[in-house]
BALOBA-1460 file (C-alpha; in Angstrom, 3 decimals):
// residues 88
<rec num="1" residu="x" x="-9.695" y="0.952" z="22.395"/>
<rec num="2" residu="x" x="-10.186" y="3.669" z="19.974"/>
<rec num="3" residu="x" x="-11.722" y="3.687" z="16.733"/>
<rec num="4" residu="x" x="-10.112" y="4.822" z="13.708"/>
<rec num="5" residu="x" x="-11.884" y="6.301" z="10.824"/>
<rec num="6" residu="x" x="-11.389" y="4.166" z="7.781"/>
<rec num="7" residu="x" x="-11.000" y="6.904" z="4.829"/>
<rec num="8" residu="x" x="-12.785" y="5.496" z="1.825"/>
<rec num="9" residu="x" x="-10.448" y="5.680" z="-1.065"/>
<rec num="10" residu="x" x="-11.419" y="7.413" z="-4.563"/>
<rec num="11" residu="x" x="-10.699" y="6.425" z="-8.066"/>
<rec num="12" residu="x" x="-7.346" y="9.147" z="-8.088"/>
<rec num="13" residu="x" x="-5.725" y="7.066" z="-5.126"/>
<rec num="14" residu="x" x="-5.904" y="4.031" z="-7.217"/>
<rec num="15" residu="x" x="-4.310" y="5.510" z="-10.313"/>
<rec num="16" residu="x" x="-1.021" y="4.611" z="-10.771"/>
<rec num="17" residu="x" x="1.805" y="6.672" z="-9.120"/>
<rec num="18" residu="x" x="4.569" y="5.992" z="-11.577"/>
<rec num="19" residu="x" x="3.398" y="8.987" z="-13.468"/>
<rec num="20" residu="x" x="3.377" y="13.146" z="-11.938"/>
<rec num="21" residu="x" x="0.470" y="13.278" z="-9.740"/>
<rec num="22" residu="x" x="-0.233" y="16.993" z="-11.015"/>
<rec num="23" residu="x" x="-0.921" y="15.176" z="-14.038"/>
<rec num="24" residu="x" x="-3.771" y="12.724" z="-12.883"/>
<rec num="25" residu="x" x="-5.034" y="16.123" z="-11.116"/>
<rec num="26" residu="x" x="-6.553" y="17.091" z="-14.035"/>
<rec num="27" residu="x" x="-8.414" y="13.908" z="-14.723"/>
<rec num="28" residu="x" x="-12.458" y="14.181" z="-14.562"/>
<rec num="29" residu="x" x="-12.251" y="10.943" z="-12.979"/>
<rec num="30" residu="x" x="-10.800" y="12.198" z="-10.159"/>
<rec num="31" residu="x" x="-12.636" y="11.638" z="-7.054"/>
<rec num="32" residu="x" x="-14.765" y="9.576" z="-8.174"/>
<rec num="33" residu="x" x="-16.187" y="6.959" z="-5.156"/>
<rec num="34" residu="x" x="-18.313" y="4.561" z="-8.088"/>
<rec num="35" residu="x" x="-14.734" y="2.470" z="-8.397"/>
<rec num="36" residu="x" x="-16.555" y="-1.033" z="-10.279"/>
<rec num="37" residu="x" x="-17.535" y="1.486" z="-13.216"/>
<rec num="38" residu="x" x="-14.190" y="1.967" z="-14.158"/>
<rec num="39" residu="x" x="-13.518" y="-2.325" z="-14.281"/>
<rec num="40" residu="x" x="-16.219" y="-3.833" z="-15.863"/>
<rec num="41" residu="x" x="-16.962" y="-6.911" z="-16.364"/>
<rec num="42" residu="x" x="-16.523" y="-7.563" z="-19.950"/>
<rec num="43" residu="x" x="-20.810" y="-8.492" z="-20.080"/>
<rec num="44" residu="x" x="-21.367" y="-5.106" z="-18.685"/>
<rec num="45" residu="x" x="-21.925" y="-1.399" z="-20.058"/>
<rec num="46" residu="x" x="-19.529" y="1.393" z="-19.439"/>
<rec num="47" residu="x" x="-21.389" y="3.838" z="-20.007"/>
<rec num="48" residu="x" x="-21.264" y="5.663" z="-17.231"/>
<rec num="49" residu="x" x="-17.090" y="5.420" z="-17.256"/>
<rec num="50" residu="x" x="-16.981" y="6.519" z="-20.807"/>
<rec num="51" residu="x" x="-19.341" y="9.764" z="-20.034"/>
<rec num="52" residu="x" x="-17.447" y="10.823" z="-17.330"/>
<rec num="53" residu="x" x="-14.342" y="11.054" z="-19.889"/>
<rec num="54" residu="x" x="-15.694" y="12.477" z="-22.345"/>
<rec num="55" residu="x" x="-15.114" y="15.223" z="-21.067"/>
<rec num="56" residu="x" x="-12.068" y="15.052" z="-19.598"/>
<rec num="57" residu="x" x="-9.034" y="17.435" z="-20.845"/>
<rec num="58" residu="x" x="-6.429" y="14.173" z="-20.282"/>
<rec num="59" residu="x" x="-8.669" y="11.441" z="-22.234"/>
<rec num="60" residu="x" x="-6.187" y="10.774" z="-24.725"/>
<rec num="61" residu="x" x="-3.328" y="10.814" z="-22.670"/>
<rec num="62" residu="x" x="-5.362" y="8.439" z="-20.458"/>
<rec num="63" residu="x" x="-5.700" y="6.270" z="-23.200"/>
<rec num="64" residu="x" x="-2.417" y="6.202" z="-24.016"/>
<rec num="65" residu="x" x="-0.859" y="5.724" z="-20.567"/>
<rec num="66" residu="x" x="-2.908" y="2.538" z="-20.065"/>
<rec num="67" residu="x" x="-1.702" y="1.154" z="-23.233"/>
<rec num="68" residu="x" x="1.949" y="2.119" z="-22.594"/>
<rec num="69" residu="x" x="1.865" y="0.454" z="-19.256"/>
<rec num="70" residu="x" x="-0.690" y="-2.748" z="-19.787"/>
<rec num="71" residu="x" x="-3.459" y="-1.306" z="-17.749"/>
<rec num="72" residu="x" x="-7.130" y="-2.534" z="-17.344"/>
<rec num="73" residu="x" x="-10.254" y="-1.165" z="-16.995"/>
<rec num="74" residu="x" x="-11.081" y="2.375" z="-18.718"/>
<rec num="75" residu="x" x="-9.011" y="4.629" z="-19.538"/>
<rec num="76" residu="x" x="-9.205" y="7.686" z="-21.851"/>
<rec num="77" residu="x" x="-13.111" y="6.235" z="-22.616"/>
<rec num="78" residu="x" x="-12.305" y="3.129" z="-23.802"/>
<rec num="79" residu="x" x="-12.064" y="-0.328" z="-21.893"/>
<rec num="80" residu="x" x="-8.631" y="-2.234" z="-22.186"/>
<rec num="81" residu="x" x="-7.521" y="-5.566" z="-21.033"/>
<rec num="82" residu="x" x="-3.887" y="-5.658" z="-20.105"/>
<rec num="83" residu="x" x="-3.333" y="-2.771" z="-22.278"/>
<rec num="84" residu="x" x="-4.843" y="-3.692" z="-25.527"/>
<rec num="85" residu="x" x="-7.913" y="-2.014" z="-26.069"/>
<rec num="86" residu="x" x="-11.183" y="-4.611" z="-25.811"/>
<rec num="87" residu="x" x="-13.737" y="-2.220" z="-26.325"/>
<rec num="88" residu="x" x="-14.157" y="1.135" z="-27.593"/>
């Protein structure tokens, strides 16, 4: 029996692929292995989600896309719930 290598999966393969993937390329997210900072529990800080996109060049478009499509979790720096932003 051989083993297979199980490849551990990073924040950009879980981002949804209805949109261009050159366009998630740019996101500062991207890569990113810490996957639980990105959906909070709604009792727990962000912080470290919300730092990571500050100073990212698609934030706002990030934001956007999760409200256009009812995502959860953060996007863009803030946290939303189904799309509707929860916490900013």
């Amino acid at each position: 029996m051989t083993k297979t290598a199980v490849q551990e999966l990073t924040l950009a393969d879980l981002l949804p692929i209805s949109d261009s993937k050159d366009y998630w390329q740019h996101a500062a997210c991207k890569g990113d292995r810490n996957h639980d900072a990105w959906f909070p529990y709604p009792s727990e800080d962000f912080e470290y989600a919300r730092g990571i996109c500050a100073g990212c060049p698609i934030r706002r478009e990030c934001g956007e896309f999760a409200s256009r499509t009812g995502q959860s979790g953060v996007w863009g720096g803030h946290e939303y719930d189904r799309g509707k932003m929860i916490r900013d």
